[in-house]
N, C-alpha and C positions, 0 to 999 in steps of 0.2 A: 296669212289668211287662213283662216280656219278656227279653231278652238272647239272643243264640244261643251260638254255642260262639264268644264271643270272645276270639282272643288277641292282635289287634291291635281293641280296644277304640273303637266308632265313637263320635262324639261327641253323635250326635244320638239321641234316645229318641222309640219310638214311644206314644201313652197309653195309659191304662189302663183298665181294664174298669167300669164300672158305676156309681151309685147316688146314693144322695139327697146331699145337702148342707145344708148350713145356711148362711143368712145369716152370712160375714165366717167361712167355717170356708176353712181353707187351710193349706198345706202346706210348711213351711220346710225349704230343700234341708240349707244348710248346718249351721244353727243343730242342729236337731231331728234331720235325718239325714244325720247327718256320713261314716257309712260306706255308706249309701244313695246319697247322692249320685254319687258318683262310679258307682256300678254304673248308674244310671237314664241317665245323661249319658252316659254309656260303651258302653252294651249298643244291642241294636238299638229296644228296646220303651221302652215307659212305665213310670214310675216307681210307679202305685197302680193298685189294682183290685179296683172294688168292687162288691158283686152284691147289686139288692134283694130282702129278704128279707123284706119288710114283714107284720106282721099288724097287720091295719088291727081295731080295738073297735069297735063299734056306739056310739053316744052313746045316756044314759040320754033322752028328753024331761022336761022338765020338772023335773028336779031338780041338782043336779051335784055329780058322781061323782069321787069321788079313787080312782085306783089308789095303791095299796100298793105300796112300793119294790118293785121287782123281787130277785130272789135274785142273789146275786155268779153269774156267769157261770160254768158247769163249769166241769174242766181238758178240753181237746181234744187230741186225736190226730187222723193222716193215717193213715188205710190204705188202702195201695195196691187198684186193683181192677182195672186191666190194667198191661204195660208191653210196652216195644218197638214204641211209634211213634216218629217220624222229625218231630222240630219241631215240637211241637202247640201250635197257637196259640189254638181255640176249640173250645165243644163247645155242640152245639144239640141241641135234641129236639123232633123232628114232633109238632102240636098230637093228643092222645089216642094218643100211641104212648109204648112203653117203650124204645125203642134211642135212644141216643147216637151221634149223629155227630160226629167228628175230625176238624178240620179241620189237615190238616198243609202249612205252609208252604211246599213243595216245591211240592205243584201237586196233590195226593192228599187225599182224603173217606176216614176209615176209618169201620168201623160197630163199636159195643160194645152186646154183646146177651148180657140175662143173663147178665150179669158179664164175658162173653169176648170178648174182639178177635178177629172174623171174619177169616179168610182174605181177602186179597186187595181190591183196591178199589171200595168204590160210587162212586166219579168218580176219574178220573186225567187230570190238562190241565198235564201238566207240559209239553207239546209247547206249551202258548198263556202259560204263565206267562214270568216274565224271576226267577227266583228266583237270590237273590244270599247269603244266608245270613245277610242283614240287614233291611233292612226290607220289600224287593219281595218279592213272590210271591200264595198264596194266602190272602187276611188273613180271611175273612169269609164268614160262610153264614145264610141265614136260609127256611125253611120259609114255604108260601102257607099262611094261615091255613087253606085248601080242599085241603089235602094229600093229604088220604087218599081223594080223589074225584080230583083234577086233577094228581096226581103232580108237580107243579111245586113247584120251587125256586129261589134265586136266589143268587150268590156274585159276590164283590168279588177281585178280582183286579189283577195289575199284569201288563205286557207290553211287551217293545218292538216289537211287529210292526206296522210302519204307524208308528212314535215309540213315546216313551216314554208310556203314559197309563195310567189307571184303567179299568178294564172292570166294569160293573153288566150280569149275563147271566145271564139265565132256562135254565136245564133242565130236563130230564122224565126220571121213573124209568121203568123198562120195564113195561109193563105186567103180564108176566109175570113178573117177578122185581124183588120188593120190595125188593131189597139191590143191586141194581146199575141204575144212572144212565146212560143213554145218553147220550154225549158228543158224539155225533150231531144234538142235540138242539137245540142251543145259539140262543137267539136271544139277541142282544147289544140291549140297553133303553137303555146310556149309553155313553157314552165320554167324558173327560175327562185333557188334556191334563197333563203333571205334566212341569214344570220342571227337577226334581231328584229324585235317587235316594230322598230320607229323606221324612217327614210324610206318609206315603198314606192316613191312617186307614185303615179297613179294615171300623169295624161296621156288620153289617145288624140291622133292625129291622121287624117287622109291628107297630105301633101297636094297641090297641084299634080304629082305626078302619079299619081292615084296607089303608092305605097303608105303603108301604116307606118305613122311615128309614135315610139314608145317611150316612154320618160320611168325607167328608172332611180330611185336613189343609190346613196353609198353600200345601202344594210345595215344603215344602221350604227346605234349606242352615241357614242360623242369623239370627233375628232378622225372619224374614218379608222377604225385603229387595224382594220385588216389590209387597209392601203388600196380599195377596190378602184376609187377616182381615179387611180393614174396608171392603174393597169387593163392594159388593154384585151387581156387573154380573158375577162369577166367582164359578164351585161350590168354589172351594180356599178352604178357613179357614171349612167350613160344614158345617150338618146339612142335609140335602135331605128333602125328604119327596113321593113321587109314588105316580101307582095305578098298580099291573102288571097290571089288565084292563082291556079294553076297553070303549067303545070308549075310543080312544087320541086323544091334543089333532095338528092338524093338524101332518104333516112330523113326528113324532113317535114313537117305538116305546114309549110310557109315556103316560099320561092328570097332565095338571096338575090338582092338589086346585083347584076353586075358590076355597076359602079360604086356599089359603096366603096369604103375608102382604105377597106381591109380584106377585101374581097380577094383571097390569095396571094395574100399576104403576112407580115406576122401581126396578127391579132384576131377578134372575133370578126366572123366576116358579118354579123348582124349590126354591127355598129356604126353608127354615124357621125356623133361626139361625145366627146368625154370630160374627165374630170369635171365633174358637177355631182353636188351636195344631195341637194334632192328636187328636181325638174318636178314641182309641183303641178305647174299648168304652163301651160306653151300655148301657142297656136300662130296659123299663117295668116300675112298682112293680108287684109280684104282685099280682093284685084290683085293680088299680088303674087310671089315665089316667095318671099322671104319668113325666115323662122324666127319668133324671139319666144324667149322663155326666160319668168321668174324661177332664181333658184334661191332659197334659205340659205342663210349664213351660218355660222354655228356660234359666234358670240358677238360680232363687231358690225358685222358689215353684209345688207341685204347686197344682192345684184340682180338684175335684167340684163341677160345677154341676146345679142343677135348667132342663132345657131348656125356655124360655117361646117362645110365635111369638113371630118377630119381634125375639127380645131379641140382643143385642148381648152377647158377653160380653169383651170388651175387648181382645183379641189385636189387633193389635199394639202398641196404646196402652198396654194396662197388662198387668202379669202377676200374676193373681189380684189382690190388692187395692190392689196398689201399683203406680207410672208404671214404664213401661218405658221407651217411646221417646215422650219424653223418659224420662230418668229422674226427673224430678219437675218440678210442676207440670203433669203433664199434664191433658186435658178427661176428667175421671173422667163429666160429666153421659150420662147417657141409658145408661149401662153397667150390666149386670145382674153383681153378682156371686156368687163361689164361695158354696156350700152346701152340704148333707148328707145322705143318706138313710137307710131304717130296713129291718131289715131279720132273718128268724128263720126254724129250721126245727127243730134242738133245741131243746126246751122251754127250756132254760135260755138262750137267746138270743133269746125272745121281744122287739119290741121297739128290738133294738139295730141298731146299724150297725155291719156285716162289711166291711172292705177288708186289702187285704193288697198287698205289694211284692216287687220283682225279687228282692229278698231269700230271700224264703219267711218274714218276719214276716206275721202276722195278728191284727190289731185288732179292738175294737170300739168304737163311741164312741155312748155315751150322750146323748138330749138333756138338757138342764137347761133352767132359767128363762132369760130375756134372748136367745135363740137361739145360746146355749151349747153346749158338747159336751165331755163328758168321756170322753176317753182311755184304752182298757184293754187291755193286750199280753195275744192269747187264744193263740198258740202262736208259737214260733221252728221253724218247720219247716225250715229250711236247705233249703228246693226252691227250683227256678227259677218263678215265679207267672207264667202266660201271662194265663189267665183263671180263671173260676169259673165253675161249671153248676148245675143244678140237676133234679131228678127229679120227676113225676108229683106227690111228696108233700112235694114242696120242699124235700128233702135236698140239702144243699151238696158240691159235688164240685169238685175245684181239676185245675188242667190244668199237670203240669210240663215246663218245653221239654225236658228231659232225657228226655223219653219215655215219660210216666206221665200216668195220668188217677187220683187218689185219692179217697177220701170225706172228709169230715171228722164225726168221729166224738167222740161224749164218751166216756171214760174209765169 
């Protein structure tokens, strides 16, 4: 998902947005998207992007219940509901608020409110960004669970000021004006070093348990060639997961979860999981605990994993279910593989799992028996797919880099 305006076409993709997976569910470049491919491998972004939409059923006690096949899935439409941003790559919303924030590539926060694209910007760091109209710049936003009390925010960002690296950095809305972000504000939580211009991931995330999750890539070029995925002593090829209040761990601008899964241990104690390409976009099941996240492949094979502490998901050993490096007989042991999530907001997509591609194709897939998944083309929008949002009542909204933020809408 992603791609910018390219006419000399990069070769590296950054991942994709969202959601559950299933056991041994994965993603064939060549085979399956023959004309996908080359856009995903081409473009600046990720190849999938998927957003959970979960309705979780109560279980009956005591008896057991069979649901009734679900109905064929509407026909779907996109209508537009702004246009005229500049590279929009995600869109977040403040926990008990109705505006939509934009996050555009360049270095600019837009706001959409009741329906309209505000005048002018709630943050502008174009001045701290390194935006190159490919994979740098501004990737990533995510609201403090205590927002509407603490005004705080936090974004993912790339820069060369000081090197090249990752910036994780807190700011505060003005007090007096709910729509504009003091830039002034800025306290920087992380920094992390980045080797090369491609793989920065970029998603942020407030867990259920009110810590920040961080989606970095490998650092970058082709094939992980510094070997960052499968070591654990660096934040590149990883989910991080730390707390943004205080008080904060010694020498520190962030608090380490006690439980993370390296927490005094040998490894970085900021870490959650690893080996992954590049955690495009993530996010937790609605109602739920559970993590899943789109990661880019590097030639064969997208995947959607479900994020477990601790788990390993095999970058750069293997790619989604098969040896990379090697290319066969690698040590498949102790690797968590690709999966699938669920996901609904039209009644008629109760249930199912929404992901969609750089394309502007949009899916659904089914689970089945054996941890199965069946496959169902829900629209060919011919948009360029950044991400996907979603509203107060869990209406599906898709983010096109061409400068549009749509609904997705039944017929």
């Amino acid at each position: 998902m992603v791609g910018c305006y390219v006419s000399q076409p990069s070769k590296y993709g950054i991942p994709s947005r969202f959601t559950f997976a299933s056991p041994f569910l994965h993603y064939p470049g060549p085979a399956l998207y023959a004309k996908l491919t080359p856009m995903c491998r081409r473009t600046l972004f990720p190849l999938l992007a998927l957003i959970p939409l979960t309705l979780l059923l109560p279980a009956c006690g005591g008896t057991t219940h069979i649901e009734p096949p679900p109905p064929p899935p509407p026909t779907l439409a996109l209508t537009t509901v702004v246009s005229g941003l500049t590279g929009p790559l995600d869109l977040q919303r403040p926990p008990s608020d109705n505006r939509f924030f934009v996050v555009e590539q360049r270095g600019t926060i837009r706001i959409i409110e009741n329906g309209a694209l505000l005048a002018g910007n709630f943050l502008d760091i174009q001045s701290l960004t390194n935006f190159d109209n490919i994979e740098q710049g501004l990737l990533g936003l995510a609201f403090h669970p205590n927002y509407s009390t603490n005004r705080l925010f936090y974004v993912n960002y790339t820069t060369d000021i000081g090197g090249r690296h990752t910036v994780i950095a807190e700011f505060q809305t003005l007090a007096g004006n709910p729509n504009q972000a003091d830039p002034a504000s800025e306290r920087i939580l992380l920094t992390v070093p980045q080797p090369f211009t491609n793989h920065n991931g970029g998603q942020l995330a407030f867990g259920p348990d009110h810590f920040l999750y961080i989606g970095l890539g490998d650092g970058g070029s082709e094939g992980d060639p510094l070997n960052n995925g499968q070591n654990v002593n660096v934040l590149l090829g990883k989910i991080l997961r730390i707390g943004v209040d205080p008080p904060f761990s010694p020498g520190l601008q962030y608090a380490i979860p006690p439980d993370n899964p390296f927490t005094g241990g040998a490894g970085s104690s900021e870490i959650w999981a690893y080996g992954l390409r590049n955690p495009w976009r993530f996010s937790f099941e609605r109602g739920g605990t559970r993590l899943f996240a789109g990661d880019v492949g590097q030639d064969s094979w997208e995947e959607v994993d479900l994020i477990t502490k601790g788990g390993n998901f095999g970058w750069n050993v293997m790619e989604g279910n098969h040896c990379f490096n090697p290319s066969s007989g690698c040590d498949m042991s102790g690797k968590v593989f690709p999966i699938a999530e669920k996901g609904t907001a039209i009644p008629g997509l109760a249930n199912l799992y929404i992901f969609g591609d750089l394309t502007g194709k949009i899916w659904s897939l089914t689970e089945a028996p054996g941890n199965m998944w069946n496959r169902t083309m829900l629209l060919d929008s011919g948009r360029t797919i950044t991400s996907f949002g979603q509203d107060a009542a869990g209406e599906v909204y898709v983010v096109d880099l061409n400068g549009r933020v749509l609904k997705l809408v039944a017929q």
